[in-house]
PADOBA-855073 format. One record per atom (N, C-alpha, C): x, y, z. Coordinates in steps of 0.1 Angstrom, whole numbers, plus 5000, padded with zeros to 4 digits. Atoms other than C-alpha are relative to their C-alpha. Layout:
// residues N
XYZ/...
END
This chain:
// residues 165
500350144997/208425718427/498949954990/500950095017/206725478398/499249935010/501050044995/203525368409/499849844987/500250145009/203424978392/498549915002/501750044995/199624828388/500449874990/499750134997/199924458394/498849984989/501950045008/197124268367/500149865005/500050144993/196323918384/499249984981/500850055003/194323708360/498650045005/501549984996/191323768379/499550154995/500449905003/191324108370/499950044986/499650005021/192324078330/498249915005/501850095004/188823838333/498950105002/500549924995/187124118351/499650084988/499449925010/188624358324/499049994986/500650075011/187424118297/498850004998/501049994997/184224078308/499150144996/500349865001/183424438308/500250094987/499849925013/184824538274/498649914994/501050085007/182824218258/498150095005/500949954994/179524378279/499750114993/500149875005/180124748264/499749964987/500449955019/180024608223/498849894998/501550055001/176524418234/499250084997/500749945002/174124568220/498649985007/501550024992/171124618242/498550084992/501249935008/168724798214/499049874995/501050115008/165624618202/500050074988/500449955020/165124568163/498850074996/500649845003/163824878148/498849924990/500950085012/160224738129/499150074996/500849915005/158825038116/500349994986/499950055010/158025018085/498449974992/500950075002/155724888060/500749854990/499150115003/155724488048/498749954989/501050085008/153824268025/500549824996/499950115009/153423908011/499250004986/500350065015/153323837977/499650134993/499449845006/154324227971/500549954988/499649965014/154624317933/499649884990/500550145009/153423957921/498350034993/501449955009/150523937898/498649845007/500750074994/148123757923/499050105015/500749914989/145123877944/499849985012/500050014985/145723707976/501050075002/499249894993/147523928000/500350015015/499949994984/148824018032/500850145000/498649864997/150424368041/499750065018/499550024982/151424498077/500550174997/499749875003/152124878083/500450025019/499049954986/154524908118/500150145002/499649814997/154325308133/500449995014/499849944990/155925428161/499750145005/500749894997/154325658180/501550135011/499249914994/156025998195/500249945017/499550054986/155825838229/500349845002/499150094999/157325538223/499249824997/501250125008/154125268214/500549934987/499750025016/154425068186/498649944995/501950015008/150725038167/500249934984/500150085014/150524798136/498550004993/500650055005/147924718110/500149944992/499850125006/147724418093/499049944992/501350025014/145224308062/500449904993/500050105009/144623998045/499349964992/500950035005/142923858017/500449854997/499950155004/142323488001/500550014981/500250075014/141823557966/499149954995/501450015007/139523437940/500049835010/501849915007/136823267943/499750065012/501149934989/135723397978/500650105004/499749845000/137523697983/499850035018/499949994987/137723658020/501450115008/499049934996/139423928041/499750005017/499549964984/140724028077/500850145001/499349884997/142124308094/500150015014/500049994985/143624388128/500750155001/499649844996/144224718144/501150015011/499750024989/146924698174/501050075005/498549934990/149824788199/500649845000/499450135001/152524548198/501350035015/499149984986/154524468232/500949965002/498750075001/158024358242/499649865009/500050104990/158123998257/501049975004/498649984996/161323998276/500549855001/499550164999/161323588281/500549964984/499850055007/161423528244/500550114985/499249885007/163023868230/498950054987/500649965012/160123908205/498750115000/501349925000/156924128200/498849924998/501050025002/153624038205/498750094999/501349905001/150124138198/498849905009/501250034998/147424038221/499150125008/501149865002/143924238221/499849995014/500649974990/142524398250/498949955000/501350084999/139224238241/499949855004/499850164992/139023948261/499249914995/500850115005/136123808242/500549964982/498950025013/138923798209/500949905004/499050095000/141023478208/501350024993/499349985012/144123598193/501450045009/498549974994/148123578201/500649994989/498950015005/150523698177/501149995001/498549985000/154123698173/500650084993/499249935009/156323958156/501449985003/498149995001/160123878148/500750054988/499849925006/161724088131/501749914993/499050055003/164623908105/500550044985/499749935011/166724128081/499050074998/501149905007/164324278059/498450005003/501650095001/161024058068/500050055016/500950054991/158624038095/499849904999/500850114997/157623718107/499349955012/501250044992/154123658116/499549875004/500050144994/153223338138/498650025005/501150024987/149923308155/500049875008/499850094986/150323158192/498749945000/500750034995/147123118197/498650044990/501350025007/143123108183/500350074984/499749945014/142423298148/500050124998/500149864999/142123628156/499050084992/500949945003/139123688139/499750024985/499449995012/140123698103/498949934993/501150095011/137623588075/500249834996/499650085000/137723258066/501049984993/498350035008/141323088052/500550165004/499149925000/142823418061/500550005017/498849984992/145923438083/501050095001/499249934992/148323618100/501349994994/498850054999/150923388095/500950034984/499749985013/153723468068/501450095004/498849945000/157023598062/499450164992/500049915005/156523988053/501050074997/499049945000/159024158032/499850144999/500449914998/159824478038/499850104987/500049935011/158324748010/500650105003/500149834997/159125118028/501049955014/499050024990/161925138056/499050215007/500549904989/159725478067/499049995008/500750024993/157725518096/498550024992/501249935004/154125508082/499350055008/500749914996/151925798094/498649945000/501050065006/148725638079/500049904997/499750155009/147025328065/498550044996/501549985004/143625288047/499549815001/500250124993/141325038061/499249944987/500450095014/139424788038/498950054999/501349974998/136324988042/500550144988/499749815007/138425348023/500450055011/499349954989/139225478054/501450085004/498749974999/141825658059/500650075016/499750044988/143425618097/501450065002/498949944996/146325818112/500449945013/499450064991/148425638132/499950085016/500249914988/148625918161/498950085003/501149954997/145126008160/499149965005/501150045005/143325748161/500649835010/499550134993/143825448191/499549874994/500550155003/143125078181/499050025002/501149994995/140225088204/498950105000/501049925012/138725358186/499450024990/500350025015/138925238153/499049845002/501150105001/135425038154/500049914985/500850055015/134624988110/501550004993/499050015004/137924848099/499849884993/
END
């Protein structure tokens, strides 16, 4: 005896539904890496960004900016960057509560793009955050060196450790 399986419509939708579901991709964009503005140009203002992922699953950035002549103004931030599930992107805000500072990281094709939500985050004067970074290095950086010489190992060495940055 032939066993015959009836398909209503309701169930082809069902059906449908559930294939469409499986070729969603539920991974977040991979932003490890290192990035820059105004990489390889012959100009002294700057911006660069160094994305690591840590063995247990953290993701820790540092980020450095300058102005340029004449004042030669700089910044630098040390951090952990977190998922925000309402607006699919990465943020950075510090544990230091007496720091005004809300980033954004979105990550598009090749670039980073840095937004600050909120105050200045501490940055020298004229220097910002904000800026499309394209990507130089697609490897996880291990290290970064701070504007001091420094030289900072991503898994050794927590944000809130690193005081003279």
């Amino acid at each position: 005896m032939k066993k015959v399986l009836l398909v209503t419509p309701t169930l082809l939708l069902i059906l449908f539904g559930l294939i469409l579901i499986s070729f969603q991709s539920n991974t977040l964009p991979n932003l490890h890496g290192t990035f820059a503005v105004n990489y390889g140009k012959k100009t002294t203002a700057y911006q660069q960004l160094a994305i690591h992922y840590t063995p247990g699953g953290k993701i820790l950035f540092y980020l450095e900016g300058s102005t340029g002549k004449p004042a030669y103004n700089t910044g630098s931030e040390y951090g952990r960057l977190s998922f925000n599930k309402k607006t699919g992107n990465y943020e950075y805000i510090p544990k230091d509560t007496t720091q005004d500072c809300q980033l954004e990281f979105v990550k598009k094709g090749n670039k980073i793009i840095i937004k600050t939500l909120h105050g200045d985050c501490g940055f020298g004067h004229g220097v910002y955050a904000d800026g499309a970074y394209q990507q130089t290095s697609k490897a996880n950086p291990q290290s970064f060196i701070t504007r001091t010489g420094k030289k900072v190992y991503f898994d050794k060495t927590a944000p809130e450790k690193l005081t003279d940055y």
